[in-house]
C-alpha positions in Angstrom: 180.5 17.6 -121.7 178.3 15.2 -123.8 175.5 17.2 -125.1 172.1 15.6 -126.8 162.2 18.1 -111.2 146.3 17.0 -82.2 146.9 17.6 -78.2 144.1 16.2 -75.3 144.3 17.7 -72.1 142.2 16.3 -69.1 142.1 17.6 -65.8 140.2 17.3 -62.3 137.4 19.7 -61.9 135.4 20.6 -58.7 132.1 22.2 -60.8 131.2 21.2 -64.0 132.5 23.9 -66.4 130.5 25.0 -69.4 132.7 26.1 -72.7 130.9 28.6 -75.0 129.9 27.1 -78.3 132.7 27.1 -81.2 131.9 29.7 -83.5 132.6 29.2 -87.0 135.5 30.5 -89.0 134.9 32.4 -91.6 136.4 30.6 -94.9 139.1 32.1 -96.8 137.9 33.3 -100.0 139.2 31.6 -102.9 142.2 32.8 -105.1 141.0 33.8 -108.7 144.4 33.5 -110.6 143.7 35.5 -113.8 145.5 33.4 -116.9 148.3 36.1 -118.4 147.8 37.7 -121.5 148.8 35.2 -124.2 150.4 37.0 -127.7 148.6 36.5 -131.3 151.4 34.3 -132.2 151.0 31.6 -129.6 146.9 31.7 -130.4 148.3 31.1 -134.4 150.1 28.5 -132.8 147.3 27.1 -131.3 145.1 27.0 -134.4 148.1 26.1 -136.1 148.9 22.3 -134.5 145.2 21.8 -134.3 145.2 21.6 -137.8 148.5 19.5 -138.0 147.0 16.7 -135.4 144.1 16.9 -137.7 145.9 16.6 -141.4 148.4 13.7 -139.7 144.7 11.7 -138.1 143.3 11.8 -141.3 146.5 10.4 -142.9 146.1 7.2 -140.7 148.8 8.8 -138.5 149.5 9.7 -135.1 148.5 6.1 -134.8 148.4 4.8 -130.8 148.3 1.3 -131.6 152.0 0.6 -129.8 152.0 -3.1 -130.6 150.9 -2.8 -134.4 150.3 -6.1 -136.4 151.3 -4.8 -140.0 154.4 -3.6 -138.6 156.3 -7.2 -137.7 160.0 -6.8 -136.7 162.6 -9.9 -136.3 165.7 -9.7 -134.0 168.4 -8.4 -136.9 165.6 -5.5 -137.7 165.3 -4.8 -134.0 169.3 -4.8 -133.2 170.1 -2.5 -136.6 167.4 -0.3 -135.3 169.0 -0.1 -131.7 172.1 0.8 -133.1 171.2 3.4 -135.5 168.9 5.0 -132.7 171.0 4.6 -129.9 174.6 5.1 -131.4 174.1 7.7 -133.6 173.4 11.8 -132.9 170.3 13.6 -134.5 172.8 16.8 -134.1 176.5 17.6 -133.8 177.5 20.3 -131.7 178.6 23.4 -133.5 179.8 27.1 -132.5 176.5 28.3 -133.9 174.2 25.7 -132.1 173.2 22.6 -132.7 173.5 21.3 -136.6 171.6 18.8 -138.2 173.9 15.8 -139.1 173.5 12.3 -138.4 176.9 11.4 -136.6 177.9 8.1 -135.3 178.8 8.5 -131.6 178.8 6.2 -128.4 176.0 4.4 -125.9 175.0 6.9 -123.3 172.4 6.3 -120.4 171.7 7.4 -116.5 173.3 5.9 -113.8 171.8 8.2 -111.1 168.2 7.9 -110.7 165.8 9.7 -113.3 164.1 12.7 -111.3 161.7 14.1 -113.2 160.8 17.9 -112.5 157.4 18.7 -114.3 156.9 22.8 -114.4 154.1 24.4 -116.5 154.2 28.0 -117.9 151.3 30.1 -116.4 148.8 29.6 -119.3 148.2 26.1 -119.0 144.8 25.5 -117.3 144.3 23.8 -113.6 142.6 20.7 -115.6 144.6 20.3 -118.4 148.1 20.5 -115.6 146.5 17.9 -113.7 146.1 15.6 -116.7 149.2 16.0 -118.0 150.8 15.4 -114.6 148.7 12.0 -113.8 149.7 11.2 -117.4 153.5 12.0 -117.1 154.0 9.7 -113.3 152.1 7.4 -115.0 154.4 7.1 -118.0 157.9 7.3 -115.6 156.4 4.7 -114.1 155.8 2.2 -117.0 159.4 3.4 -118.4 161.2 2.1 -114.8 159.6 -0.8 -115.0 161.1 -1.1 -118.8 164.4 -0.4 -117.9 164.5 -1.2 -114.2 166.0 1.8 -113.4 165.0 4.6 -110.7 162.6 6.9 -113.1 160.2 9.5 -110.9 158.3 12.8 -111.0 159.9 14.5 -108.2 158.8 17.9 -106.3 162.7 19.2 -105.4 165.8 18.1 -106.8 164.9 17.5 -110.3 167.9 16.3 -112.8 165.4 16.2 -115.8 163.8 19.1 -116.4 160.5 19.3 -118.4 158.7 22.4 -119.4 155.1 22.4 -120.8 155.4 26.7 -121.8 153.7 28.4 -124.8 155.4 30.7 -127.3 155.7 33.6 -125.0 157.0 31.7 -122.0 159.6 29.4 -123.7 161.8 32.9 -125.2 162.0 33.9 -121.4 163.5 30.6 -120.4 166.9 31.6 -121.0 168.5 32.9 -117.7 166.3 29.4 -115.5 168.5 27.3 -119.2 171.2 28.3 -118.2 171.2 28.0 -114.3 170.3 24.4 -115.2 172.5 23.6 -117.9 175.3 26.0 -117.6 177.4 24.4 -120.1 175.4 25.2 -122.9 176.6 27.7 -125.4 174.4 31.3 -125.9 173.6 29.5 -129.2 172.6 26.5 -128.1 170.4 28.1 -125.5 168.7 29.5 -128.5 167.9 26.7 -129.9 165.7 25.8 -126.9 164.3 29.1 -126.8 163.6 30.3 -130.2 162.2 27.4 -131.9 160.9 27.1 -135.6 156.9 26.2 -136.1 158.3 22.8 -137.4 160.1 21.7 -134.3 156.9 21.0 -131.9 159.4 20.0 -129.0 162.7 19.3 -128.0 165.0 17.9 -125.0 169.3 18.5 -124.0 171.0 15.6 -122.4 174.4 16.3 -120.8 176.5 14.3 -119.6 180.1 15.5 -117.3 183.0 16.2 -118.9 184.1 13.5 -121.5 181.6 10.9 -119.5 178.9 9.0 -121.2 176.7 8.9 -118.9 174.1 11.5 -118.5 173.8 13.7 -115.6 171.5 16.1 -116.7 168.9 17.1 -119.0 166.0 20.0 -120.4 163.2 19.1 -122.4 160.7 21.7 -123.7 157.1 20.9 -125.1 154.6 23.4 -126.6 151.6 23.9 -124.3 149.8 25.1 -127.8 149.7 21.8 -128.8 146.4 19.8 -129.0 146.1 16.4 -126.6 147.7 13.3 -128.7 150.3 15.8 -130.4 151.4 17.3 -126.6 151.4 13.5 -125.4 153.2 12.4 -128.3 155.9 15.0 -127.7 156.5 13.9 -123.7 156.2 10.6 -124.7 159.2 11.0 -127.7 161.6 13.6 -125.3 161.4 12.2 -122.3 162.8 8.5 -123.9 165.3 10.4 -126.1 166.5 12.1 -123.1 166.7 8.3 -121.1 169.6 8.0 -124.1 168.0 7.0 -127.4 169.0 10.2 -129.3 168.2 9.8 -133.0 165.7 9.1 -135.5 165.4 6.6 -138.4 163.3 6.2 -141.0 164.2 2.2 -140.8 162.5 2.0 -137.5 158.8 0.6 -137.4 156.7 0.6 -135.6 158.5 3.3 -133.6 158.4 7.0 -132.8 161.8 7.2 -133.3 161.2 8.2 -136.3 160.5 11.3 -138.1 157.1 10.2 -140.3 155.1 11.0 -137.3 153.3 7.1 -137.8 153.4 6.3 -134.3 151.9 8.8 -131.7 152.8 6.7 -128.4 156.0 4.6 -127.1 155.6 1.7 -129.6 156.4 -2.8 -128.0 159.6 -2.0 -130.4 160.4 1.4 -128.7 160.1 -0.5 -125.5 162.6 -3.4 -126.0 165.2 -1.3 -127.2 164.7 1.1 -123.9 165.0 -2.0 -122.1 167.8 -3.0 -124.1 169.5 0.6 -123.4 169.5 -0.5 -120.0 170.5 -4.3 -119.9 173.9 -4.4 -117.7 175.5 -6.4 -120.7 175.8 -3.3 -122.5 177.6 -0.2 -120.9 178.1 3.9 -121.5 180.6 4.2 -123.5 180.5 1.8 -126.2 181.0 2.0 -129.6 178.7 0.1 -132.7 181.6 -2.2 -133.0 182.2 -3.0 -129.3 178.3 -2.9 -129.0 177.2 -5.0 -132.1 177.6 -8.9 -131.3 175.8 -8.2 -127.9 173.4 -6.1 -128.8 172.0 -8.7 -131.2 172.7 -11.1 -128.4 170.2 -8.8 -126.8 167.6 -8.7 -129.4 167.6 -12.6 -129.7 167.1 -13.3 -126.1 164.3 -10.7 -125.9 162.4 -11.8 -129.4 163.6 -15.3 -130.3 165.7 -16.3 -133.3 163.4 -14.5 -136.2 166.1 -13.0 -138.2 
């Protein structure tokens, strides 16, 4: 396993009949779903991000401007950047959970189609759940048409699950982790479960056995946080978990990268997706094997700019 949802009847009659006049039903009252108690850490939470989107807006950051004019990029910048996003690891696997170590690894992508299973902890509201929903299909569906592969929010079974919980609700996701992902270690369930303040959302893509293609995945996103900070998070997991796992601080403009610039799935972000995808490359390559036709790649798709 490679770690990183009328009948008409008609008749003859010998006296006109008279039917008695419908009566009306009486309406079922509506259900008043009260919202569950939320704990005074996930309203700290709440107050918290607001202030992050804030501090990071009036930086100049969190910027939504996808196809930004002071951030040029050439075909070699765009190639290196594939590589070090798409062939490297954020994490390595370790007996104590995931660790923090930039590790070279191997292309990895879906083959089956992308089934998107959208589930929202009980202390989201009815307005902001229909929002995010209209905003996630509409995303899947710009991302398939990226990448030309099968990408959909479905209703049943889901292959990529994503979970828009608060505090309280993401530490009782444990047991439904691990019926989804039952290769995951205790520890590495943890880490989707107990997060730190400063992770403000994460996904798990699994692939089968030794395999590098991915068969699975779990992604997690903070209902606490404000609008552009929660979109920004489904906008960053749910393309990391399509196979571009890593960060770096070379890429620009790009949210694959940890200086938070870039709010929204960036014209650079969307060529190397696309990129990802292109049948000249395939799951299990390796920088070297991958190199000469990835900037093959990048010069087809931008020209000769180097």
């Amino acid at each position: 396993m490679t770690l990183m949802v009328a009948v008409a009847l008609a008749g003859c009659s010998a006296a006109p009949v008279t039917s008695p006049a419908p009566q009306p039903r009486p309406r079922p009252k509506a259900e008043v779903q009260t919202p569950p108690p939320v704990s005074a850490e996930s309203r700290a939470l709440v107050d918290y991000y607001a202030r992050v989107q804030a501090d990071l807006l009036a930086q100049g950051l969190l910027r939504t401007d996808g196809a930004a004019k002071d951030a040029p990029f050439t075909d070699t910048m765009l190639a290196e950047n594939f590589i070090r996003v798409a062939l490297f690891d954020e994490y390595r696997r370790s007996p104590t959970g995931l660790v923090a170590q930039q590790t070279q690894s191997r292309l990895r992508r879906w083959e089956a189609p992308v089934r998107v299973g959208l589930t929202f902890g009980a202390s989201v509201p009815a307005d902001r759940r229909a929002t995010d929903r209209a905003r996630i299909a509409s995303y899947l569906a710009r991302l398939s048409s990226i990448t030309g592969h099968p990408i959909a929010l479905v209703d049943r079974d889901a292959n990529f699950h994503l979970q828009i919980v608060n505090e309280d609700e993401r530490r009782a996701l444990g047991p439904e982790i691990a019926a989804r992902l039952p290769d995951l270690s205790p520890a590495e369930i943890q880490g989707l479960t107990n997060l730190p303040r400063s992770t403000y959302c994460i996904v798990y893509a699994l692939s089968e056995g030794s395999s590098s293609t991915y068969a699975r995945a779990f992604a997690v996103v903070r209902a606490e946080h404000p609008d552009l900070l929660r979109l920004s998070c489904i906008h960053e997991e749910i393309a990391q978990g399509l196979g571009l796992a890593n960060d770096s601080p070379l890429a620009r403009p790009s949210i694959f990268n940890d200086d938070e610039e870039f709010a929204l799935l960036t014209h650079q972000d969307e060529l190397m997706l696309k990129m990802l995808y292109d049948p000249l490359l395939q799951p299990g390559m390796g920088a070297a094997e991958a190199r000469p036709l990835i900037h093959e790649l990048a010069t087809r798709l931008i020209g000769g700019n180097s």
